[in-house]
C-alpha angles and dihedrals in degrees: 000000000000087000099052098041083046090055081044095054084050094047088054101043088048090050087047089050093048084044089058094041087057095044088055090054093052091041086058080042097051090036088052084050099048098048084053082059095051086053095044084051095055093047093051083045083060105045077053084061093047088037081057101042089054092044090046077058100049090050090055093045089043074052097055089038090048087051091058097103111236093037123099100161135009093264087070098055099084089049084057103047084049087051097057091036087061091042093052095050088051085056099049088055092051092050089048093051094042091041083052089052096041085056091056103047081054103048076046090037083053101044093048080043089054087045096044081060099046084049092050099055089045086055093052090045091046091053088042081056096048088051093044077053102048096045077047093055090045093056091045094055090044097060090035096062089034087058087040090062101050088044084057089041084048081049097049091043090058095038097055082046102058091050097050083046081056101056090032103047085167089074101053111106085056103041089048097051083047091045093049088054089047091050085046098056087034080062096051098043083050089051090041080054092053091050089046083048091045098041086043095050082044092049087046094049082045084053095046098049086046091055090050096045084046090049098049081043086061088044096054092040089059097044085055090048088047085053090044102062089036089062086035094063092035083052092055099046090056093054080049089053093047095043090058095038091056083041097067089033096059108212138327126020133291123278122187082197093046099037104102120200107206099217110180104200112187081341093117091048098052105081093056088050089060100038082055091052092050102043077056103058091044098057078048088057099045089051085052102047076050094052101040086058085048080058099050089041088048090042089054087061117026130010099200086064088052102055086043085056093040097066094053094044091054096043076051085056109052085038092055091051093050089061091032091067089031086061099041089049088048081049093063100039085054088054094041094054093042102051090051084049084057102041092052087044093051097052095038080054079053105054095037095044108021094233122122106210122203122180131190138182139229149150127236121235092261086053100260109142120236132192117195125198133213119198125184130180115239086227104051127123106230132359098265087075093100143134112215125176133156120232113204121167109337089321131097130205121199 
């Protein structure tokens, strides 16, 4: 009997030291699942700090939606962007047709312009007329009170010798032949007087058809210069016009190929789907840090309750890293779609408001992330015309 409970004592003690070797070896088992844990935790703690970047940025970007006038929520986006799109093709039909009328008033502007020019060389060759005239008319009343003098000096002359005929009547035949060549040329230099007189009142009639025909030259000259500026000033408001008109446009012409309508379909709900998701498997992963220290405690005292736990732990496990790569896969799909959201938000901002918009973020040396933004305008002329400003936290520093 002592023999036999002896060899039973031995048995027993032989089957408690294999049960502690094999306790030991779930307990390095348990200790190698639970650092990979530990290692899936910090990469989902991880993926949190990315998840938060990228909602950090949707918030900025629900701010900067939030700040188009007209929107108040992501279902009337695509309303607004409609809208535009319908405004810019109605601007695009004013600037045509008052790129069509500013055409015409300077094909007109030039042709007044061309006649301005003609008018105004008539007018220079009408008042060269009028002084070659005058001078005309000058040279006429010179000769013809120089002839008029010596018409009154031929006067004088007969006069004198018929008076001295008179007084010597031995001399008549002679003085009378004389006096009759004096009368004669007295009568030429009368009928040379009347053609200085005729040629002089013709010459005043040419000069004052030339004044009138200069003066309706200045009228009309005027009336050209008046049109002018009138065109002039049309032609002005309609550059104004336009001005405006390519101002709320942006830049380039419209394209019904090229025109892009950002449309975010489901986009705004996402991030609370994955922070649900997250704030899920983390709860999963807490119960199982729990659980797995419930393990080690139950393996300390009986190995049968071990082995009972183990099997649901694992099963926990595998279950935990299923959702952990379906979550990181769900993670990159989410950046991949959201950076092409952006992308394709950031160029349709470009082309409606002419502003080319860069972000980057960054963290502050006490850990508060900060996201600065970079706007230029598509017209500026070097690329120190910017507008910069940080936005932290609901505030924003220029």
């Amino acid at each position: 009997r002592n023999y036999e409970r002896e060899l039973h004592e031995a048995k027993k003690l032989k089957a408690s030291h294999e049960n502690i070797e094999l306790l030991k070896e779930k307990l390095v088992e348990e200790k190698g699942r639970r650092e990979r844990i530990e290692g899936e935790l910090v990469k989902l703690q991880e993926n949190q700090l990315s998840l938060k970047m990228l909602e950090d940025e949707l918030s900025t970007w629900k701010k900067i939606i939030e700040g188009i006038p007209g929107v108040s929520s992501a279902d009337e986006i695509p309303l607004k962007f409609a809208s535009l799109q319908k405004e810019v093709i109605e601007c695009m039909t004013k600037l045509g047709e008052a790129n069509t009328q500013l055409r015409q008033l300077e094909v007109a502007l030039g042709t007044i312009e061309l006649d301005k020019k003609n008018a105004e060389s008539e007018v220079m060759l009408a008042k060269e007329k009028v002084e070659s005239s005058k001078l005309e008319i000058k040279q006429l009343q010179s000769r013809l009170s120089s002839v008029a003098e010596e018409r009154d000096q031929l006067k004088s002359v007969v006069n004198d010798l018929k008076n001295q005929t008179d007084k010597e009547p031995g001399n008549e035949a002679v003085n009378r032949t004389f006096i009759q060549g004096l009368e004669l040329s007295l009568t030429q230099k009368d009928s040379h007087i009347k053609e200085l007189e005729n040629s002089l009142s013709e010459q005043k009639a040419a000069n004052d058809r030339h004044y009138n025909e200069l003066k309706m030259l200045n009228e009309k000259l005027n009336s050209e210069s008046r049109r002018i500026k009138s065109l002039e000033r049309e032609g002005d408001r309609l550059r104004s016009e336009i001005a405006l008109l390519e101002s709320k446009l942006g830049h380039g012409d419209f394209s019904a190929a090229n025109t892009k309508v950002l449309r975010m379909v489901n986009a705004l709900g996402a991030d609370s789907e994955a922070r649900q998701t997250i704030e899920a498997l983390q709860s999963e992963l807490q119960k199982a840090n729990e659980k797995l220290k419930v393990v080690e405690e139950l393996k300390k005292q009986s190995a049968d309750a071990g082995q009972l736990v183990d099997s649901y732990i694992s099963g926990k496990i595998v279950q935990l890293k299923e959702q952990i790569a379906t979550l990181e896969k769900r993670e990159e799909r989410y950046k991949t779609v959201f950076a092409d959201r952006i992308s394709v938000f950031r160029r349709a901002c470009c082309e409606l408001f002419g502003y080319k918009i860069v972000m980057d973020d960054k963290q502050r040396p006490n850990g508060i992330p900060v996201t600065r933004f970079t706007l230029q305008s598509i017209y500026a002329q070097s690329d120190d015309e910017k507008l910069e400003f940080e936005y932290e936290s609901g505030n924003t520093n220029i």
